[in-house]
N, C-alpha and C positions, 0 to 999 in steps of 0.2 A: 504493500500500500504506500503510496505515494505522501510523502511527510508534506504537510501544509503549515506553511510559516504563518505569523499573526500580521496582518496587511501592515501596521503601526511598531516600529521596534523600538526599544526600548533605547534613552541614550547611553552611550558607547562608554561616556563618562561619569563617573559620580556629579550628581547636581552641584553645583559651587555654591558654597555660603560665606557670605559677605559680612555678617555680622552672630553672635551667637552671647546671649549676655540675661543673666534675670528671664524671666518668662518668654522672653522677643528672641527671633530668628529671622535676620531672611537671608534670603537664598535669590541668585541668578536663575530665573525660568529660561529655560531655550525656545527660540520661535519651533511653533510646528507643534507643539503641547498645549492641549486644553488644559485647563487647570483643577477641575475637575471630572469625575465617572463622566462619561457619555453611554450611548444606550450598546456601542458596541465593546464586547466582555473582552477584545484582544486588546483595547487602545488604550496606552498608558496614561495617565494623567499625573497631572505635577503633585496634585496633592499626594495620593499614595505611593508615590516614588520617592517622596521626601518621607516620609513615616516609614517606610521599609527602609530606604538607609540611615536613619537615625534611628532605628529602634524604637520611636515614639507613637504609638495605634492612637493617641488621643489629642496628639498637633493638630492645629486648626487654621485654616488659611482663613488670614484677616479682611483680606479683598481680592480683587481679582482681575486678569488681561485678559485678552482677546486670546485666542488659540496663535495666531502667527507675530501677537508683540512678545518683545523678548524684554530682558530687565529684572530690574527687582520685586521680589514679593516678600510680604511678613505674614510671619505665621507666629502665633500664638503657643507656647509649648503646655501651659497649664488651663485645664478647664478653668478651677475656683479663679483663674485671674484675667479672665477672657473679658470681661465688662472691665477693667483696667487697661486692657490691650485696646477695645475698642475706642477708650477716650482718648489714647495717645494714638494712636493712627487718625484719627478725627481730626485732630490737631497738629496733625504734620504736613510738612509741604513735600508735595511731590510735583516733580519736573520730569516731562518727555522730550525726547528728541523725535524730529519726522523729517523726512527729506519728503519735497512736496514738487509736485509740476504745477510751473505757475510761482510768480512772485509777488507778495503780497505791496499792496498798494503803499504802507507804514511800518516800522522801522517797529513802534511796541503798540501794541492794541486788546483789546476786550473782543470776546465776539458772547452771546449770550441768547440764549431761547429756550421754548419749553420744550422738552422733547417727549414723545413717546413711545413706546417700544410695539413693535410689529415682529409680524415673522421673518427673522432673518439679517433685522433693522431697523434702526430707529425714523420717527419723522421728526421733523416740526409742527407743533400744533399750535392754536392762539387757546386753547383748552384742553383740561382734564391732560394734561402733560407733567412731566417735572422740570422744576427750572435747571438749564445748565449754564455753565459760568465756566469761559475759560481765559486764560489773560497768556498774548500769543507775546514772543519778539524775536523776529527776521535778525538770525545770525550771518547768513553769507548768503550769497545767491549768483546765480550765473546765467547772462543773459543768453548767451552763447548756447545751452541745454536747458534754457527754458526751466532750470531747476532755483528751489531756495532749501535752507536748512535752517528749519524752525524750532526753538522752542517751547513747550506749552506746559505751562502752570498750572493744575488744577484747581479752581477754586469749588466745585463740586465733581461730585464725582458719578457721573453716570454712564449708564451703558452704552458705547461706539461713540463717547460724547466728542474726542479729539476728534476723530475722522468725521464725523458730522460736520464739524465746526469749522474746519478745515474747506471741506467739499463744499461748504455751504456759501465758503467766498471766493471760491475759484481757483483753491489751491488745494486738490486734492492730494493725500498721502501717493506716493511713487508705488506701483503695485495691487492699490484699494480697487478691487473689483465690486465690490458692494457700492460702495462712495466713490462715483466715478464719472466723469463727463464726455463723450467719445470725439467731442471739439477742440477738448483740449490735449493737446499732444505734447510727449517730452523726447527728448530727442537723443536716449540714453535709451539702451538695452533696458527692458522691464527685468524686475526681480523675483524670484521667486516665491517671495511674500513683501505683503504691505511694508515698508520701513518706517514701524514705529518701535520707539524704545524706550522701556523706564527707565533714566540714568539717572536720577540724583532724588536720594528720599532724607531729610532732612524731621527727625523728632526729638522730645525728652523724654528720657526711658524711666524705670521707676527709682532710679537712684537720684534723679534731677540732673543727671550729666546730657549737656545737648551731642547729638549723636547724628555724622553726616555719612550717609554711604554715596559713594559714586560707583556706578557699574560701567564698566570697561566696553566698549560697541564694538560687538560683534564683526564676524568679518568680511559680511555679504552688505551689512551698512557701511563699515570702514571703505568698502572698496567704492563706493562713490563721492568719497571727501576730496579727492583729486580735483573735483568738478569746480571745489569752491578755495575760496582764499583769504585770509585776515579773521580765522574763525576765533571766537572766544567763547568757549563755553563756559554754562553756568555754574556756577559756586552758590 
């Protein structure tokens, strides 16, 4: 009988963690992993790959990415302290990176609406929505590939709300098949996934020490930094 492999493999490397301290953990998610179960019983997800290699069955992932953004996640390591974990991730700031086709009109900006969730995707609605709130600012750009390299702040946090926010000004994520305009063109080899990525989560953990991680970009993002020039990222 013919061996059948699981369509979804498991990664090749231990999950990287970035931080480990008091009840808090996070760890580097790889693009291409949900974060949690899906309905199919072969496909890995980030949650119980990080609880299988730490030995922990009752870690809890505190929020969550897309399947193909990569970056940081915190997870939770004690239940009794998970409504403490939730107030400090409440309260933290997290920064994205996106390489986007299309340059945005302003240098730092707001973009803001009510979103709501559909199959597959979010809309904008004037109703029955949740507000999202993102504060963008235009690192480097190139007119030349029609690309820029944005960062985006979260001031809420909801479902597809960067790539909504994004798309919604005519700078769609490089890759976003979902959030996508077929007018607008980049003039760069597409990627294999969307290029979004969590790199900088900034909170105070339960000792009052302020605590910054920066996650290193990957190298299917890194390889379109060529594109731009004078970049400063965020701190």
């Amino acid at each position: 009988m013919k061996e059948t492999r699981p369509k979804f493999q498991v990664p090749e490397n231990p999950i990287h963690k970035w931080y480990e301290k008091g009840f808090l953990l996070a760890v580097e998610k790889p693009a291409g992993i949900p974060v949690h179960a899906t309905f199919d019983p072969n496909r890995p997800n980030l949650e119980d790959l990080v609880r299988q290699q730490e030995k922990e069955p009752e870690l809890r992932l505190l929020h969550r990415l897309d399947r193909d953004t990569s970056g940081i996640l915190l997870f939770c390591k004690e239940p009794s302290k998970n409504k403490e974990a939730d107030s400090i991730l409440a309260d933290s700031e997290k920064t994205y990176l996106a390489i986007c086709v299309g340059i945005p009109t302003e240098k730092e900006f707001r973009v803001e609406c009510f979103l709501k969730d559909g199959k597959g995707k979010v809309s904008s609605v004037r109703s029955g929505g949740k507000k999202a709130i993102t504060d963008f600012t235009l690192l480097s750009y190139s007119k030349e590939k029609n690309l820029s390299l944005v960062a985006a702040k979260l001031v809420t946090g909801r479902r597809h709300q960067i790539r909504f926010h994004l798309y919604s000004i005519g700078t769609p994520i490089l890759g976003d098949e979902t959030y996508s305009d077929p007018s607008i063109k980049s003039l760069v080899s597409k990627p294999k996934r969307f290029l979004l990525h969590s790199y900088l989560l900034k909170f105070k953990n339960e000792f009052e020490e302020d605590i910054k991680i920066v996650s290193e970009l990957p190298s299917d993002f890194q390889s379109y930094l060529r594109f731009f020039s004078g970049i400063r990222f965020p701190e």
